[in-house]
C-alpha positions as CSV (number, residue, x, y, z in Angstrom):
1,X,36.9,157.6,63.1
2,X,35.6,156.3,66.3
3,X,34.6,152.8,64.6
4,X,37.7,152.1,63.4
5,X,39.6,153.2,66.8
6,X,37.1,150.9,68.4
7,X,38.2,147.7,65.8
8,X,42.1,148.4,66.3
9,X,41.6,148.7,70.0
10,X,39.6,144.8,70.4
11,X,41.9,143.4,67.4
12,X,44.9,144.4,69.3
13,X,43.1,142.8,72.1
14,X,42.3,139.7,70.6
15,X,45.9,139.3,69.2
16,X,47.2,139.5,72.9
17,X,44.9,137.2,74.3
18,X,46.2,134.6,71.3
19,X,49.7,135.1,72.3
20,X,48.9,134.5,76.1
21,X,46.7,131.4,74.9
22,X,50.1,130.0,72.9
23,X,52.8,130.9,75.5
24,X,50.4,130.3,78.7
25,X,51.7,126.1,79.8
26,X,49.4,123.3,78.9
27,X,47.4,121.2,81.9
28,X,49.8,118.7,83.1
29,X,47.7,115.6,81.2
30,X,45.9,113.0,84.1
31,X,48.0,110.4,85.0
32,X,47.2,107.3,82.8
33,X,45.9,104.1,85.0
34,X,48.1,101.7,86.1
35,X,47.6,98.3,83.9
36,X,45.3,95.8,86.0
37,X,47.6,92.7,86.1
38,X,46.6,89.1,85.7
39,X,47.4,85.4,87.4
40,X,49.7,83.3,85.4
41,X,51.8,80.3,84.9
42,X,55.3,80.1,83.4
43,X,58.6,78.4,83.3
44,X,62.1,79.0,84.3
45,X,64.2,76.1,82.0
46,X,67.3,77.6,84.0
47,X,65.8,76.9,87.3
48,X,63.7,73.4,86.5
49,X,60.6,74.8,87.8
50,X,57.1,75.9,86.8
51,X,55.7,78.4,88.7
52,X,51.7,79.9,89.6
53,X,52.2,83.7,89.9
54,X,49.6,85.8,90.9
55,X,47.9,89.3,89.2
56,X,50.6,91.1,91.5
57,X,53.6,89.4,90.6
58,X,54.0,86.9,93.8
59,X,54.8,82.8,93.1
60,X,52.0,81.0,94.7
61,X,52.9,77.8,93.8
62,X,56.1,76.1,92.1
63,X,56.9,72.2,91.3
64,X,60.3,71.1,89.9
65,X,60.5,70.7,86.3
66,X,63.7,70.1,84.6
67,X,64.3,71.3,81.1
68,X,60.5,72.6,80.9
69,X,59.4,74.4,78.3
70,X,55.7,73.2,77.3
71,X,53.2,74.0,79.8
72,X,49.7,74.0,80.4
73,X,47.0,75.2,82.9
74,X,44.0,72.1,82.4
75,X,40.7,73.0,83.0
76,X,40.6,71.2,85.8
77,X,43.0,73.3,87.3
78,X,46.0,70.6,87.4
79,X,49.3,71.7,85.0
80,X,50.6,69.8,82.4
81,X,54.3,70.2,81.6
82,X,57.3,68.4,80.2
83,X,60.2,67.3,82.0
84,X,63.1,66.7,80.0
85,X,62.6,62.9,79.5
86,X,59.1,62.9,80.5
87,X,55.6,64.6,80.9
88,X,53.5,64.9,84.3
89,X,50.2,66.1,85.1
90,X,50.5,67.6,88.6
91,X,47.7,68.8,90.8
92,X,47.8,71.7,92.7
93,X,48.4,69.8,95.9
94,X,51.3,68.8,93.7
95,X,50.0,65.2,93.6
96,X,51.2,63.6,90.1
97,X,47.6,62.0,88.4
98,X,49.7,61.3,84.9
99,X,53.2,60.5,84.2
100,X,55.2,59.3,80.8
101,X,58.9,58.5,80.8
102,X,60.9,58.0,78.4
103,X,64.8,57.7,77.6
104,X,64.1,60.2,74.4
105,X,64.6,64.2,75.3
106,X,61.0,65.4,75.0
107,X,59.9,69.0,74.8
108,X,56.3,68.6,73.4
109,X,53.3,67.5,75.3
110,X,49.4,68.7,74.9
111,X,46.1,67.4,76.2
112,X,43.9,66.1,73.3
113,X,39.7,66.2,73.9
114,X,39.8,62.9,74.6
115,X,41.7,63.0,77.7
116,X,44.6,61.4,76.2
117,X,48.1,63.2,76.0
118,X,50.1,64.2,72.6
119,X,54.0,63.8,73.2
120,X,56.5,64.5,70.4
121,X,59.9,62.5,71.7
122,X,63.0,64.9,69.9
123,X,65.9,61.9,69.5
124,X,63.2,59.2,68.5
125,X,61.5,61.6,66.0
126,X,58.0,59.8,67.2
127,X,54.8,61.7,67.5
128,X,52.7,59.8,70.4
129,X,49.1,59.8,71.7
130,X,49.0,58.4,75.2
131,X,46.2,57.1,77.2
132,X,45.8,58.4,80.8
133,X,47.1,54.9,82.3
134,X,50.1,55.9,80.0
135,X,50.4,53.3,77.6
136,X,50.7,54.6,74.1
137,X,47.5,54.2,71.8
138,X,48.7,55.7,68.5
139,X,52.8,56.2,67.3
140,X,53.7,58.4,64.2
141,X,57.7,57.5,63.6
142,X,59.0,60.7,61.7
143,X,62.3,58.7,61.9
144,X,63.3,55.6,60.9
145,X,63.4,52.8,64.2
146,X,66.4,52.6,65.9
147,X,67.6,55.9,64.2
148,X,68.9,58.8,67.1
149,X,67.6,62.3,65.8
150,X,69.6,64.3,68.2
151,X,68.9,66.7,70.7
152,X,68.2,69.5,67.5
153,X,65.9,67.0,65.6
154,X,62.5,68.4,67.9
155,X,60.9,70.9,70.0
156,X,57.6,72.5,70.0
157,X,54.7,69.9,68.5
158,X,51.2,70.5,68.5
159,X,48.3,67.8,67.0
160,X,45.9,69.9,64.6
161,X,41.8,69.9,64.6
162,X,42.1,67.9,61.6
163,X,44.3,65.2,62.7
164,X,48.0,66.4,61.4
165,X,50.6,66.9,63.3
166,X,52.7,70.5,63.1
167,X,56.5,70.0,64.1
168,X,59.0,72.7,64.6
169,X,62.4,70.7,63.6
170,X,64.8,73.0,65.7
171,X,68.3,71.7,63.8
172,X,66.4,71.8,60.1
173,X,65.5,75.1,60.8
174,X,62.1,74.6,59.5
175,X,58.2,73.4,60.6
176,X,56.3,70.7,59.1
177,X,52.6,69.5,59.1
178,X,52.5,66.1,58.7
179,X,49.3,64.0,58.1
180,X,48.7,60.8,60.6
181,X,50.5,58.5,58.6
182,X,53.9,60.5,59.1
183,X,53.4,62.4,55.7
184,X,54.8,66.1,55.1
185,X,51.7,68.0,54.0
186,X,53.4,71.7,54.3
187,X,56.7,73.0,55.0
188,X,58.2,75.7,55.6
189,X,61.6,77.1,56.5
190,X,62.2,78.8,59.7
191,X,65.5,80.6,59.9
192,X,67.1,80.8,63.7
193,X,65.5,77.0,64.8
194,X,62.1,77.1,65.4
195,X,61.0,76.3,68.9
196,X,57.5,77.2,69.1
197,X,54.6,76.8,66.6
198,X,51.3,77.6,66.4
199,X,48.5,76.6,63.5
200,X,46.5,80.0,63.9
201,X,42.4,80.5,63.7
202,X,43.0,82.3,60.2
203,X,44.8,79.1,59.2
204,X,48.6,80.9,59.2
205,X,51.4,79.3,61.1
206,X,52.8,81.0,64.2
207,X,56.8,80.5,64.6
208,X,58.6,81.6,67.2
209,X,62.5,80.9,66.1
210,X,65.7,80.5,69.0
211,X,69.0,81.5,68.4
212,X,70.5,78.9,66.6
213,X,72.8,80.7,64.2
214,X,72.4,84.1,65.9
215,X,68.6,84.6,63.8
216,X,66.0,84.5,67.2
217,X,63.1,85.9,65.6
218,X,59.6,85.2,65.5
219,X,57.2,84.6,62.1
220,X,53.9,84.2,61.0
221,X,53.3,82.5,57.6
């Protein structure tokens, strides 16, 4: 008799203990760590600037860039950016070391390996490689001579590894690779107007679309 007094007297026990353990509040949980921030360089289109901000959010540095929206950081430290109806190359004593102009809207610029500069020119529809004196060593016409594309013909442009050319074609509403003799080797329709693209290391296509017909979406095929 005294056994079994003994188990109901620690099974009532334990039962409590298990109610105290569910009702008593949890630990508050350790607050997480703040994310570590991290220098970098943007562009304000709405402003015409680019800017250097640094890991804490402060502009450092800032050059006037009208209608930028291609930018780059070099390795050596200088930026690369487009200007509306140009590209510059601006060091960070904001001395300009590279300059194209042209009476074409431009929105695509990008440093090749061999120093020169790849500039897609939106109302010409041409796809240029241009020496660092700036005179133009190699022209792709994606448009007929003469012909005015528009401001919607062009915006993002990169030249690929292999030599092709990838072109978002904002007013198509589709990207394109074409080979070095102006070919179309791939397409693909982009819904919203794409305005950046990006050939990825797994070989699939990067789109980031704006908001032409209300659609601003982003895709990767």
């Amino acid at each position: 008799m005294r056994t079994i007094l003994n188990t109901l007297i620690a099974a009532a026990t334990l039962a409590a203990g298990f109610a105290h353990a569910q009702t008593e509040p949890a630990a508050p949980a350790a607050p997480a760590a703040a994310a570590k921030g991290h220098p970098f360089a943007c562009t304000d289109y709405s402003q015409g600037k680019v800017f250097l901000v640094s890991a804490e959010g402060k502009v450092e540095w800032e050059y006037p860039a009208r209608n930028c929206n291609d930018l780059w950081v070099l390795p050596n430290g200088n930026l690369l950016f487009n200007t509306g109806k140009g590209v510059k190359e601006v060091t960070r004593e904001k001395k300009v070391v590279f300059a194209y102009e042209s009476p074409s809207e431009i929105y695509a610029c990008q440093r090749l390996p061999n120093g020169n500069t790849f500039i897609g020119e939106c109302n010409a529809g041409r796809l240029l490689e241009v020496d660092p004196a700036g005179k133009i060593v190699k022209e792709v016409r994606l448009l007929p001579e003469g012909k005015d594309g528009g401001h919607t013909y062009m915006r993002n442009a990169r030249r690929l590894p292999n030599g092709n050319y990838l072109v978002g074609h904002y007013g198509q509403q589709s990207v394109k690779e074409y080979d070095p003799q102006g070919r179309v080797v791939w397409e693909v329709a982009a819904r919203g107007g794409p305005h950046s693209v990006v050939r990825l290391p797994n070989g699939n296509t990067l789109v980031a679309c704006g908001d032409l017909g209300k659609a601003g979406r982003s895709l990767s095929v």
